[in-house]
C-alpha positions as CSV (number, residue, x, y, z in Angstrom):
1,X,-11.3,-77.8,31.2
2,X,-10.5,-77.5,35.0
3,X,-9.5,-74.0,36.3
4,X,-6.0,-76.3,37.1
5,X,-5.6,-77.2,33.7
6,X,-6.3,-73.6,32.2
7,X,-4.0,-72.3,34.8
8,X,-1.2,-74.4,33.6
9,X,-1.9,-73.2,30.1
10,X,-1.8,-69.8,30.7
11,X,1.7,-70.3,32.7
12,X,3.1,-71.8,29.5
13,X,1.7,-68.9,27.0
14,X,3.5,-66.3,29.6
15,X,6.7,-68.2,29.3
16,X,6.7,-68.5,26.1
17,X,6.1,-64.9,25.7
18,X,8.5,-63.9,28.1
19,X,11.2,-66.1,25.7
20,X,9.9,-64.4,22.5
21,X,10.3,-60.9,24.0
22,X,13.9,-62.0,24.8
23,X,15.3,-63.8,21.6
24,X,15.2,-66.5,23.1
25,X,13.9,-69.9,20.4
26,X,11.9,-72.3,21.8
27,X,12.8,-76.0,20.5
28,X,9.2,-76.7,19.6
29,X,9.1,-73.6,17.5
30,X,12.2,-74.3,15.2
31,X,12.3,-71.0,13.3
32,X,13.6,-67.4,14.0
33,X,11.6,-64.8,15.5
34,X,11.3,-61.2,13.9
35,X,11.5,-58.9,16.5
36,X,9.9,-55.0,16.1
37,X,13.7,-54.2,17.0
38,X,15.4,-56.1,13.8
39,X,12.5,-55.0,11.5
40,X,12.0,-51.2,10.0
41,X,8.6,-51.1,9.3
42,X,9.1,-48.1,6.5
43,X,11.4,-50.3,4.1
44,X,9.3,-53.2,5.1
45,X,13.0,-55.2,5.3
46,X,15.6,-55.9,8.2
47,X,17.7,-54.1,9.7
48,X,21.4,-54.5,9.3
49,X,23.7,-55.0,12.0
50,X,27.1,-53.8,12.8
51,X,30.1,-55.9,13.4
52,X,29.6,-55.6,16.9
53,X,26.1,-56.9,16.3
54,X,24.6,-53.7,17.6
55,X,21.6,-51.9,15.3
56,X,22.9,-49.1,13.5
57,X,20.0,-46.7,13.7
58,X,19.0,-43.4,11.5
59,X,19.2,-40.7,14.0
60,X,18.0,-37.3,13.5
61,X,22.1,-36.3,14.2
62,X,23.0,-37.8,11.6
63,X,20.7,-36.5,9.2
64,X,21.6,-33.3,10.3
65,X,25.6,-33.7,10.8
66,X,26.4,-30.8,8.1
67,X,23.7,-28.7,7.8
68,X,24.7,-26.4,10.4
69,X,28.0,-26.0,8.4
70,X,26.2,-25.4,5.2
71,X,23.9,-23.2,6.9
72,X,26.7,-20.9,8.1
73,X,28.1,-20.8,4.6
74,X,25.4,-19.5,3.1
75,X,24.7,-17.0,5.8
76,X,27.9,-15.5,5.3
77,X,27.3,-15.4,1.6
78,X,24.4,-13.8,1.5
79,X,26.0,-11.0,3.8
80,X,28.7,-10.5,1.4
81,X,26.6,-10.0,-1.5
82,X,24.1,-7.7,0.7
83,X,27.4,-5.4,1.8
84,X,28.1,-5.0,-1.9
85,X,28.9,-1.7,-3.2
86,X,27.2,-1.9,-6.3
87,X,24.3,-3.8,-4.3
88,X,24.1,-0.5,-2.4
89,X,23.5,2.0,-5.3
90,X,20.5,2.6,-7.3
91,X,20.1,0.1,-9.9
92,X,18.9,2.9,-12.8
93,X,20.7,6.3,-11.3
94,X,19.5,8.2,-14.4
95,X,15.4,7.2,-13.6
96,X,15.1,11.3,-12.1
97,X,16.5,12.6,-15.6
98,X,14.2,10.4,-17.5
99,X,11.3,11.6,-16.0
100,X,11.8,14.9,-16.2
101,X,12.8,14.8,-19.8
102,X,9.9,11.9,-21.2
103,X,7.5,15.5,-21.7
104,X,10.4,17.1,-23.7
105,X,10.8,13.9,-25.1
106,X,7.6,13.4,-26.5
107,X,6.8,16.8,-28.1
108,X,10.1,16.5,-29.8
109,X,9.0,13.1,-31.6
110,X,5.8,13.9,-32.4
111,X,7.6,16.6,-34.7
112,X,10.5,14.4,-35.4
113,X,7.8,12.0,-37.2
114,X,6.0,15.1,-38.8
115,X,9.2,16.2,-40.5
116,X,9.6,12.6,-41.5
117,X,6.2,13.1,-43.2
118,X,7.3,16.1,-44.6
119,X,10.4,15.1,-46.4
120,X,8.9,11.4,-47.7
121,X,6.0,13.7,-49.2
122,X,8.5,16.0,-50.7
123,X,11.0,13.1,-51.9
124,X,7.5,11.8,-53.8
125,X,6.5,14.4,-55.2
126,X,10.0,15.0,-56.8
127,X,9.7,11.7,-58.1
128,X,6.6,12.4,-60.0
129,X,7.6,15.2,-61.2
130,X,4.7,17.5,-59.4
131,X,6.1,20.7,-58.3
132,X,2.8,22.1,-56.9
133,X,2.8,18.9,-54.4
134,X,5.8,19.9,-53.3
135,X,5.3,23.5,-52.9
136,X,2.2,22.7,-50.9
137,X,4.1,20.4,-48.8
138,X,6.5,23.3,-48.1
139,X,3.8,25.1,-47.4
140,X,2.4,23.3,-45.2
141,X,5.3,22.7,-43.4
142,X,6.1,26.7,-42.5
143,X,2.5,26.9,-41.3
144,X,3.2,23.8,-39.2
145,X,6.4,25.7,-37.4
146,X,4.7,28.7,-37.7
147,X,2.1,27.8,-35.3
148,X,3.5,26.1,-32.5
């Protein structure tokens, strides 16, 4: 091959690559030409084209059209609910009284479920009939009060 002859070939491969980058078909081709433009390589399929033949293109505006609006909305919603009155107070406005009376509390059940005792014991021994059960019971149950 003569430096000519490879010359001429080369001409012909730039034209024809200056007619693919244009849309243009050649004749000895026959088929259509995919262009990068027409094609969206994420769906892997075509993209469509308007009435006016222009693409219609995914911006980044138009994904975002509302969300400022929305955005907005909720902003002002959560300041309402923040400004709330009963947002404001305490949630448990008794938790001060509680602590103060859980000692009192305590000592008072612990006697509350000795009484209990006291009286189921008594209530048995009545059923059976045992008087010195329940005299001991009693008994037991002054010296309880009497000590504390």
């Amino acid at each position: 091959m003569s430096l000519q002859e490879a010359s001429e070939a080369r001409k012909g491969r730039l034209v024809a690559l200056r007619n693919r980058k244009e849309g243009r078909v050649d004749a000895n081709d026959g088929g259509s030409v995919l262009l990068n433009r027409n094609f969206d390589p994420e769906t892997r399929t075509l993209k469509k084209h308007t009435q006016n033949e222009r693409l219609t293109q995914d911006t980044v505006e138009k994904d975002v059209q509302g969300m400022a609006e929305k955005i907005i909305a909720e902003d002002e919603q959560r300041r309402v609910q923040e400004l709330d009155v009963f947002n404001i107070a305490p949630k448990r406005p008794n938790w001060d009284l509680k602590r103060e009376t859980e000692k009192k509390l305590a000592r008072l059940e612990r006697k509350t479920q000795e009484a209990i005792h006291t009286l189921i014991r008594q209530r048995l021994a009545a059923q059976k009939g045992q008087l010195e059960d329940v005299m001991g019971a009693m008994n037991a149950q002054e010296r309880a009060f009497g000590a504390e």
